[in-house]
Backbone as JSON, one array per atom type, in Angstrom:
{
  "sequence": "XXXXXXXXXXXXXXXXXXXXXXXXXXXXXXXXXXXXXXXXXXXXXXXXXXXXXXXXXXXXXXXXXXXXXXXXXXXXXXXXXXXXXXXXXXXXXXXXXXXXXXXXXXXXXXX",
  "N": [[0.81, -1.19, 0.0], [1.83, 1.16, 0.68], [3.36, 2.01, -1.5], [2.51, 2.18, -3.33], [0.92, 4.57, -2.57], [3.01, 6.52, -2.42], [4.26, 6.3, -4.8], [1.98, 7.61, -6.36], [1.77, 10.18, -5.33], [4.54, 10.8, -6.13], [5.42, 13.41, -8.24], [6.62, 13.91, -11.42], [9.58, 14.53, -12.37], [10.64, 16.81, -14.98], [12.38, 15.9, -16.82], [11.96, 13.19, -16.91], [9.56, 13.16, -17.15], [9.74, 13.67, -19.82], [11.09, 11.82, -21.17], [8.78, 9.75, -20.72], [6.67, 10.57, -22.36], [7.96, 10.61, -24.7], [8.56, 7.68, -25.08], [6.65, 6.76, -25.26], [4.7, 8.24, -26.98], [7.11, 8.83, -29.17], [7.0, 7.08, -31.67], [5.76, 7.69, -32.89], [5.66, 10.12, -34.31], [7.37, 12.14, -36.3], [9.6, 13.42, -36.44], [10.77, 12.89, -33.72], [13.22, 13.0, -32.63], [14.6, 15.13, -33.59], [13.51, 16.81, -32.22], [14.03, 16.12, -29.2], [16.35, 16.32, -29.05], [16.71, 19.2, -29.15], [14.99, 20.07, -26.46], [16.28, 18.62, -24.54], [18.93, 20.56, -25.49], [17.8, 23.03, -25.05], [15.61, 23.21, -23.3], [16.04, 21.91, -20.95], [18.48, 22.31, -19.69], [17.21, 24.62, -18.02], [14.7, 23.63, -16.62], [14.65, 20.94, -16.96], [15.41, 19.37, -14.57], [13.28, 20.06, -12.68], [10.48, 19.4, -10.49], [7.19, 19.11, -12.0], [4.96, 19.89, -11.38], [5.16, 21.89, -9.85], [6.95, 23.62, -11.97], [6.04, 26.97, -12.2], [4.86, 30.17, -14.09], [6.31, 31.89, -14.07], [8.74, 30.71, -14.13], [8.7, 28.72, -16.85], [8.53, 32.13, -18.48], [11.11, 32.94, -17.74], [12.81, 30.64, -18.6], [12.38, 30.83, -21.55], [12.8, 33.25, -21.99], [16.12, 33.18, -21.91], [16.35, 31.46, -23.95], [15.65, 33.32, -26.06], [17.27, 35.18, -25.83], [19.4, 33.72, -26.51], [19.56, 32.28, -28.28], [17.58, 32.82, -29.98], [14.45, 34.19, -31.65], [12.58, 32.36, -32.74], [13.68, 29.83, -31.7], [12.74, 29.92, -29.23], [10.3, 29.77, -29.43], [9.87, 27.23, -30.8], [10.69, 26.09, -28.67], [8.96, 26.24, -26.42], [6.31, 25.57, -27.79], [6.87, 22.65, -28.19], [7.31, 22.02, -25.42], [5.42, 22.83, -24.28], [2.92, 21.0, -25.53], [4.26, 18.64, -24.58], [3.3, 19.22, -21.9], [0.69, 19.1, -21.98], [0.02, 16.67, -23.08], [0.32, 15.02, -20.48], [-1.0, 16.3, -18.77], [-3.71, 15.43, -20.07], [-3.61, 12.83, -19.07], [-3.48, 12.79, -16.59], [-5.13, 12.7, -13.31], [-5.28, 15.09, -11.46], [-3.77, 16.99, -12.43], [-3.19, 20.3, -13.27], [-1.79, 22.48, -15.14], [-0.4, 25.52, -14.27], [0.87, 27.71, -16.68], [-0.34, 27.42, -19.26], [-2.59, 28.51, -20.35], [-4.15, 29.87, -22.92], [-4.41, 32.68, -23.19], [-2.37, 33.84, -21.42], [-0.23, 33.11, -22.91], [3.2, 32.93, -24.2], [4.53, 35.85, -25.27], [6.26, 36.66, -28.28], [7.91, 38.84, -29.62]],
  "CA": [[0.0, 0.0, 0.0], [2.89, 1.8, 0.52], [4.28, 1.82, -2.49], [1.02, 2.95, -4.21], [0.78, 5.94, -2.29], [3.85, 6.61, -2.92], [3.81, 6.48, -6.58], [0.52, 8.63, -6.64], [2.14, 11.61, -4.57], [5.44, 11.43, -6.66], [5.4, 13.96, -9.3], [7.97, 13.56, -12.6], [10.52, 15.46, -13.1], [10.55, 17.81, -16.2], [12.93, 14.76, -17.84], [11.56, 12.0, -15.94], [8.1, 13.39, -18.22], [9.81, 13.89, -21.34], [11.24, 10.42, -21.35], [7.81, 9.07, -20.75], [6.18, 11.39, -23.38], [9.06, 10.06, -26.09], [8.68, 6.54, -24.94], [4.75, 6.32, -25.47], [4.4, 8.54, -28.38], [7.91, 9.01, -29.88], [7.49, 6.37, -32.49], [4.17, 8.23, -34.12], [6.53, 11.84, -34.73], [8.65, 11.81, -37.5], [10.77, 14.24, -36.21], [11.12, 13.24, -32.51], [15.0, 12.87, -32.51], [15.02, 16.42, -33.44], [12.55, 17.51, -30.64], [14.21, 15.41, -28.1], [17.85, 16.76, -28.89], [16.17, 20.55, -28.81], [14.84, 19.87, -25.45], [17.52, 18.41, -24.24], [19.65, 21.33, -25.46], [17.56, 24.19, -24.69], [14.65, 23.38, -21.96], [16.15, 20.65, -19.39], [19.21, 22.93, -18.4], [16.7, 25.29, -17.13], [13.48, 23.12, -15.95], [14.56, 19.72, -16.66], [15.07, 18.46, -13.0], [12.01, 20.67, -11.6], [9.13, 18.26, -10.9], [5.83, 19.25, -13.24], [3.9, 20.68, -10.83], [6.21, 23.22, -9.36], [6.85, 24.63, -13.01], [5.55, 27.9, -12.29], [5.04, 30.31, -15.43], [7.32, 32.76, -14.5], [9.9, 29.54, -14.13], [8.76, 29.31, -17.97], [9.05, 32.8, -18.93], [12.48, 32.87, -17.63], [13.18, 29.86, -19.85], [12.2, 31.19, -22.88], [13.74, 34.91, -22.35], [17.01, 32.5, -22.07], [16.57, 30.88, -25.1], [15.56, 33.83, -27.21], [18.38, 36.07, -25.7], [21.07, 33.12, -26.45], [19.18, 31.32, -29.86], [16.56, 33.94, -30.9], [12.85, 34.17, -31.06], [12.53, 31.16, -33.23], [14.03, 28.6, -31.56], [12.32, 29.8, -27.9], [8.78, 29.3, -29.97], [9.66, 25.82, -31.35], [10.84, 25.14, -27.22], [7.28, 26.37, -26.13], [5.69, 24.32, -28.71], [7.24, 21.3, -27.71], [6.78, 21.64, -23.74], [3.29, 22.34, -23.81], [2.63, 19.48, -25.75], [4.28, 17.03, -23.28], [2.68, 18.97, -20.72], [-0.7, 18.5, -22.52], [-0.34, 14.93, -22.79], [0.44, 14.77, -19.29], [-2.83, 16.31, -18.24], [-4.74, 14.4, -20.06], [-3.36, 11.0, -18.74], [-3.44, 12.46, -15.28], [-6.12, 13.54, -12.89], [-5.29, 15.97, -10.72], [-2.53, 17.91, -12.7], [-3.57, 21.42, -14.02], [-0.4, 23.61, -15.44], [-0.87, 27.47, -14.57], [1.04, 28.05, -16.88], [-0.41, 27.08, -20.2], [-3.54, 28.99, -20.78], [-4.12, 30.5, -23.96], [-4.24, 34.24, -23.03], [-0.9, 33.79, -20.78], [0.87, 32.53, -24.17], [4.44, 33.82, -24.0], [4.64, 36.41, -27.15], [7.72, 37.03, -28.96], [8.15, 40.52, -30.06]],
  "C": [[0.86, 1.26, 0.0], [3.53, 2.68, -0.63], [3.27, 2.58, -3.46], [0.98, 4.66, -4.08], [1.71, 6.79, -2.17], [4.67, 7.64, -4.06], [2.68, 7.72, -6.93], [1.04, 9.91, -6.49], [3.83, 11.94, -5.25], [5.09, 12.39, -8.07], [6.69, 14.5, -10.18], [8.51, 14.87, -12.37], [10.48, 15.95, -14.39], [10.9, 16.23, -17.55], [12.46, 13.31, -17.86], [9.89, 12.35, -17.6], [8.25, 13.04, -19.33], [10.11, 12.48, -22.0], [9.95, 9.52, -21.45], [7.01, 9.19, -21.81], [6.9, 10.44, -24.96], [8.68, 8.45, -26.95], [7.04, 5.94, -25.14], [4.15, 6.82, -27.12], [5.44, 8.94, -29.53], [7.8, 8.25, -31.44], [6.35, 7.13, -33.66], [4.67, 10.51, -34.45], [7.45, 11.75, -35.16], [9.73, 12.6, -36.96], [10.94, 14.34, -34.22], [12.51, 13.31, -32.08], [15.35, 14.38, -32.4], [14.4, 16.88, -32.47], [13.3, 17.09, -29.4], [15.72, 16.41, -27.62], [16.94, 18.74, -28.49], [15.81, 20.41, -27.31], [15.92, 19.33, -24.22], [18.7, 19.43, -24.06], [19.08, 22.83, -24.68], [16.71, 24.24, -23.19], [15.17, 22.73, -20.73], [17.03, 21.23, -18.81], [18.5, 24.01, -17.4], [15.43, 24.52, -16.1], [13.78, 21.59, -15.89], [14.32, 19.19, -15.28], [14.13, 18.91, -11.92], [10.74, 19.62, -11.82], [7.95, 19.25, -11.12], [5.54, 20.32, -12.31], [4.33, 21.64, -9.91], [6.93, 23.91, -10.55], [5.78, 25.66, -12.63], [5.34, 28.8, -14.01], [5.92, 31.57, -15.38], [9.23, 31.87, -14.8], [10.06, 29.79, -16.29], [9.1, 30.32, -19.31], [10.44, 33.43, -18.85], [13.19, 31.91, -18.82], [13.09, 30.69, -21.25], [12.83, 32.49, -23.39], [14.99, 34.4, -22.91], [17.41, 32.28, -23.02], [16.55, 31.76, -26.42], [16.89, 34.6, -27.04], [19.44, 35.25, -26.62], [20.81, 32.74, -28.15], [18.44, 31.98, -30.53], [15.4, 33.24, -30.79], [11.99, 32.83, -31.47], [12.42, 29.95, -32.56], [13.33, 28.51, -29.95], [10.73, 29.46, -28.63], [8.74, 28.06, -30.24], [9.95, 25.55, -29.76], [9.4, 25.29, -26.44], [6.61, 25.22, -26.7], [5.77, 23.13, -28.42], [7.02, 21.06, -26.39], [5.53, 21.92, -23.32], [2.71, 21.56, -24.27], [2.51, 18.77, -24.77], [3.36, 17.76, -22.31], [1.07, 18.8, -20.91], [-1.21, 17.29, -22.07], [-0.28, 14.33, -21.58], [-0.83, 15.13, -18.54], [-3.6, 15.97, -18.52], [-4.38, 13.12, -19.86], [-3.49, 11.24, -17.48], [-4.36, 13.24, -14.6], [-6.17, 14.45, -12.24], [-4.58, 17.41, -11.14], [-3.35, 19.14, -13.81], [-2.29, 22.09, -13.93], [-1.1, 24.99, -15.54], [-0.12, 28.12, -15.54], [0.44, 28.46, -18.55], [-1.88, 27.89, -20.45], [-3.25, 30.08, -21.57], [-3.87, 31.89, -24.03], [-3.09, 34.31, -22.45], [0.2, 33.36, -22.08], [1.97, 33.39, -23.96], [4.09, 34.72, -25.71], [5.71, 37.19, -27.28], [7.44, 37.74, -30.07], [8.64, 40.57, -31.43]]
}
């Protein structure tokens, strides 16, 4: 019982997600190799090891200032794109998890 409740009350890590995300639906995205390495390069040194539900959205908009400052506005829109996905698919597989950060009017917008 232990072990259950456990499990229930752990919540993934950023990478811990993405790995799961990859590993369920990687094989149906032609281009997940490139998504994976992007993520990898740009989102996990800042959020990777934060678990899900302590992503805040200023955590986020820090990320993404990061990425446009260092890679430009481009490449912080394709890292958006890609982490609200997984965190999509993560709320709909799980019941309790709502992201504050992801609502449509809060969209980050690059200038």
């Amino acid at each position: 019982m232990a072990t259950l409740i456990s499990a229930a009350i752990h919540s993934p890590s950023n990478c811990e997600l993405t790995d799961n995300y990859f590993a369920r639906e990687g094989s149906k995205i032609r281009t997940a190799k490139r998504r994976r390495v992007l993520l990898e390069r740009l989102v996990f040194p800042m959020i990777g090891n934060m678990a899900v539900e302590d992503i805040k959205r200023s955590d986020i908009i820090r990320m993404l200032d990061k990425i446009e400052d260092e890679n430009g506005p481009g490449q912080a829109d394709v890292a958006l794109g890609y982490t609200r996905r997984i965190f999509s698919w993560h709320e709909e597989r799980h019941d309790d998890l709502t992201t504050n950060w992801q609502d449509e009017d809060a969209a980050y917008q690059l200038a």
